[in-house]
C-alpha positions as a Markdown table, in Angstrom:
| # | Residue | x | y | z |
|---|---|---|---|---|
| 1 | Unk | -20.2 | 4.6 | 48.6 |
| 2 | Unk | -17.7 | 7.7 | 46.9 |
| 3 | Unk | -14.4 | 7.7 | 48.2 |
| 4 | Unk | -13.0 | 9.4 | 51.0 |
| 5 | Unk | -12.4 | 13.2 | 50.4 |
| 6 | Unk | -14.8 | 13.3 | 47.5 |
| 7 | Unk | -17.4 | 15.9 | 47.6 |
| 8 | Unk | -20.8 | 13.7 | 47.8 |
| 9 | Unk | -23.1 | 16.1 | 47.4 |
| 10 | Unk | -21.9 | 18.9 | 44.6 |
| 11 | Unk | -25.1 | 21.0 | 45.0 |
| 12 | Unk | -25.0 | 21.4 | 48.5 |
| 13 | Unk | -21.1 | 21.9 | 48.3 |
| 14 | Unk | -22.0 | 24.9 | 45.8 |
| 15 | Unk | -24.4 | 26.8 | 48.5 |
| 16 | Unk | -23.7 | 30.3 | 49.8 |
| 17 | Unk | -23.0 | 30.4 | 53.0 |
| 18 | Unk | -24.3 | 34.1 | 54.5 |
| 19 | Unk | -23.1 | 35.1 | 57.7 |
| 20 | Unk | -23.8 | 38.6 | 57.8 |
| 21 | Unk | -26.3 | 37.8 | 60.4 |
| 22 | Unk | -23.5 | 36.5 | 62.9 |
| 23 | Unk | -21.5 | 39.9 | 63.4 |
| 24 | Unk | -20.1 | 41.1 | 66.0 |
| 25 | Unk | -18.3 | 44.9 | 66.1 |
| 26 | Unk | -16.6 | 44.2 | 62.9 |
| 27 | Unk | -16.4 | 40.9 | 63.7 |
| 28 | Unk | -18.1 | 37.9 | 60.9 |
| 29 | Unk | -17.2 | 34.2 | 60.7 |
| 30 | Unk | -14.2 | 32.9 | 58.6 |
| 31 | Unk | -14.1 | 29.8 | 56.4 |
| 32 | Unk | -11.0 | 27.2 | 57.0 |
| 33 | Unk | -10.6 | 25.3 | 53.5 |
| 34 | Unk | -9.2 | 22.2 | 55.0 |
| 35 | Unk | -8.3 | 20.5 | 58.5 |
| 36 | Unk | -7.1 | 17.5 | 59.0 |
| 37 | Unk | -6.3 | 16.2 | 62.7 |
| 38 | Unk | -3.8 | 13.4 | 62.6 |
| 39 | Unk | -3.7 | 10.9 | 65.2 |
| 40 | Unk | -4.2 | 12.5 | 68.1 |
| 41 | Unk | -1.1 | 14.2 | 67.3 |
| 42 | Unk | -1.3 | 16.8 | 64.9 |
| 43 | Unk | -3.5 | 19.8 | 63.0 |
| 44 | Unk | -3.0 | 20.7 | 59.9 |
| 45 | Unk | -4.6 | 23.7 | 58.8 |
| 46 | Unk | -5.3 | 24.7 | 55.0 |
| 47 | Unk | -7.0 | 28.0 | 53.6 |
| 48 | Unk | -6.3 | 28.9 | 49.8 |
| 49 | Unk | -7.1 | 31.6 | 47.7 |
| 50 | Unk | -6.9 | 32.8 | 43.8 |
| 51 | Unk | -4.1 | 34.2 | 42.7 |
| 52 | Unk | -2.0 | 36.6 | 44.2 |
| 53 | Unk | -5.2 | 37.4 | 46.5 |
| 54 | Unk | -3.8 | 37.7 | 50.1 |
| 55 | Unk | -5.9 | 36.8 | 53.4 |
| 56 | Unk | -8.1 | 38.9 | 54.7 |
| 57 | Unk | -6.6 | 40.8 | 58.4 |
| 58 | Unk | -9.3 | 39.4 | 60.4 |
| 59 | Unk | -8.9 | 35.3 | 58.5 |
| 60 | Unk | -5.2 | 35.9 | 59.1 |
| 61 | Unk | -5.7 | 36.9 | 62.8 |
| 62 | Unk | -7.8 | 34.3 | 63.4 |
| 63 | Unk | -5.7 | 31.6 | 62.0 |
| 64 | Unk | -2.8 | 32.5 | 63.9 |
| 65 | Unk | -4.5 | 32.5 | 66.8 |
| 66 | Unk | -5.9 | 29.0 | 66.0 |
| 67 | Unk | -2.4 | 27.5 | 65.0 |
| 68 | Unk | -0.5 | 29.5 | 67.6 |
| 69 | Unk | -3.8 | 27.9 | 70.6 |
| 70 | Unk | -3.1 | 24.2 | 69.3 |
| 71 | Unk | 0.4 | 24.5 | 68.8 |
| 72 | Unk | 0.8 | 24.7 | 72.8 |
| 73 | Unk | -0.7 | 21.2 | 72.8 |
| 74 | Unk | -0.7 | 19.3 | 69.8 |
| 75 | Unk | 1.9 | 19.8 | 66.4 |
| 76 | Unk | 0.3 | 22.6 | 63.9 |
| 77 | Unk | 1.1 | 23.7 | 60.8 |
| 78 | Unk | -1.1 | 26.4 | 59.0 |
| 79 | Unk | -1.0 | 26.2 | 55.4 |
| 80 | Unk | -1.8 | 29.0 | 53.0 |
| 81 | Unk | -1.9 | 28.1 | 49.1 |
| 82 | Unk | -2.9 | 29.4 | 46.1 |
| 83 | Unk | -4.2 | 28.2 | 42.7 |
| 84 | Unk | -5.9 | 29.5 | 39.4 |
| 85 | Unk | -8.6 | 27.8 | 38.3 |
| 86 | Unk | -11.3 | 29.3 | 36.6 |
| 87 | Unk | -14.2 | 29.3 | 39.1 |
| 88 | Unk | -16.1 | 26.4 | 36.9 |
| 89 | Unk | -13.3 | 24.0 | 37.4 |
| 90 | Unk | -13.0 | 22.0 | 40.8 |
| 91 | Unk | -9.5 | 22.4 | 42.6 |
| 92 | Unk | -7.4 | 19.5 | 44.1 |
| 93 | Unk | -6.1 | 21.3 | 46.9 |
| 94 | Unk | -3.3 | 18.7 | 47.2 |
| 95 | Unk | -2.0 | 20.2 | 44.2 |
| 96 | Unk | -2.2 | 24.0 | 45.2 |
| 97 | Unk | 1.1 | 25.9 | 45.7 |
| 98 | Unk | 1.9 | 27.2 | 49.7 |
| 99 | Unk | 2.8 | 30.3 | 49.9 |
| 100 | Unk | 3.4 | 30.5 | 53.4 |
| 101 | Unk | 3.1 | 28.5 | 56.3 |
| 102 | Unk | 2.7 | 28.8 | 60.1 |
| 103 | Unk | 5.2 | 26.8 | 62.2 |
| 104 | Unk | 5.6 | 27.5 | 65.8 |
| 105 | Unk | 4.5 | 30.9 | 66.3 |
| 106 | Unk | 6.1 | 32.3 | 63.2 |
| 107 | Unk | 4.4 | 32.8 | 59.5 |
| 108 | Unk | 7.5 | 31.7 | 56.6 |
| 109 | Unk | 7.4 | 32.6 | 53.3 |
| 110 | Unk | 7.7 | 29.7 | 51.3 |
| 111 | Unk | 10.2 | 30.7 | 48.4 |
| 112 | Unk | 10.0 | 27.1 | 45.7 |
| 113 | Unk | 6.8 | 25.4 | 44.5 |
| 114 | Unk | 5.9 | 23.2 | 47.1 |
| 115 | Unk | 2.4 | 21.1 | 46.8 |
| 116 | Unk | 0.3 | 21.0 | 49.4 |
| 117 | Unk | 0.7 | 17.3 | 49.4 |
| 118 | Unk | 4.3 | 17.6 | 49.7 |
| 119 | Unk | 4.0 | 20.5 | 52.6 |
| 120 | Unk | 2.1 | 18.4 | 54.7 |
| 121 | Unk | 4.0 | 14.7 | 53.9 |
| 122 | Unk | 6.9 | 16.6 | 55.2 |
| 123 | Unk | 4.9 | 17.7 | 58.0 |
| 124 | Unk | 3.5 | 14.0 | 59.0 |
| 125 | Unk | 7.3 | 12.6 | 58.6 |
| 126 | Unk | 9.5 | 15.0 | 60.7 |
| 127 | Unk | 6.3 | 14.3 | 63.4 |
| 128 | Unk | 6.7 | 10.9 | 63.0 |
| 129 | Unk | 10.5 | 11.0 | 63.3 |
| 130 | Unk | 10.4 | 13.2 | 66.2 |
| 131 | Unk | 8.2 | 10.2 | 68.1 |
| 132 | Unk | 10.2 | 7.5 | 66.8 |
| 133 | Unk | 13.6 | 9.3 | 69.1 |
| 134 | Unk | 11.0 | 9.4 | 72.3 |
């Protein structure tokens, strides 16, 4: 038994995943880094990147579009992070830095080092406040 969250099986974690036989138009699959869907209440949404390397148009379309679709019936938050480990070194995505999130319909620059981890505590506790005064 491995603990929750840890990647069982490195080998098949490592695997290409082709999908240039799934296009349509200009049109391929997208990866998600992360989701989490908490309590029956709430998505959150992570996708990171090296660097200073920005979403691709058609990832960033389609996250929106994700975020802004659940947002009409659950809480959402779309997190984008980045990081800079060399590709031989695992990342703990809790750790990343957010760069921007998705809230409500609108993308926000995020403009201090925020975690991840923090991001979506934050997230989890102004939900949970919000059902507490219902």
């Amino acid at each position: 038994m491995t603990d929750r969250g840890v990647i069982e099986h490195r080998a098949r974690a490592q695997q290409i995943r082709d999908f240039s036989g799934l296009r349509y138009g200009n049109i391929t699959p997208t990866d998600i880094d992360g989701l989490i869907e908490y309590q029956n209440i709430a998505y959150v949404i992570i996708e990171t990147k090296f660097g200073d390397a920005e979403l691709p148009k058609g990832q960033n379309l389609a996250l929106e579009r994700i975020g802004d679709a659940l947002g009409k019936h659950k809480h959402v938050i779309v997190i984008i992070s980045t990081h800079n480990h060399p590709i031989e070194e695992d990342i703990d995505l809790a750790k990343t830095i957010v760069k921007r999130v998705r809230w409500h319909c609108k993308w926000i620059d995020m403009n201090k080092s925020h975690t991840v981890r923090e991001v979506i505590d934050r997230f989890i506790n102004s939900i949970k406040q919000k059902s507490s005064v219902q």
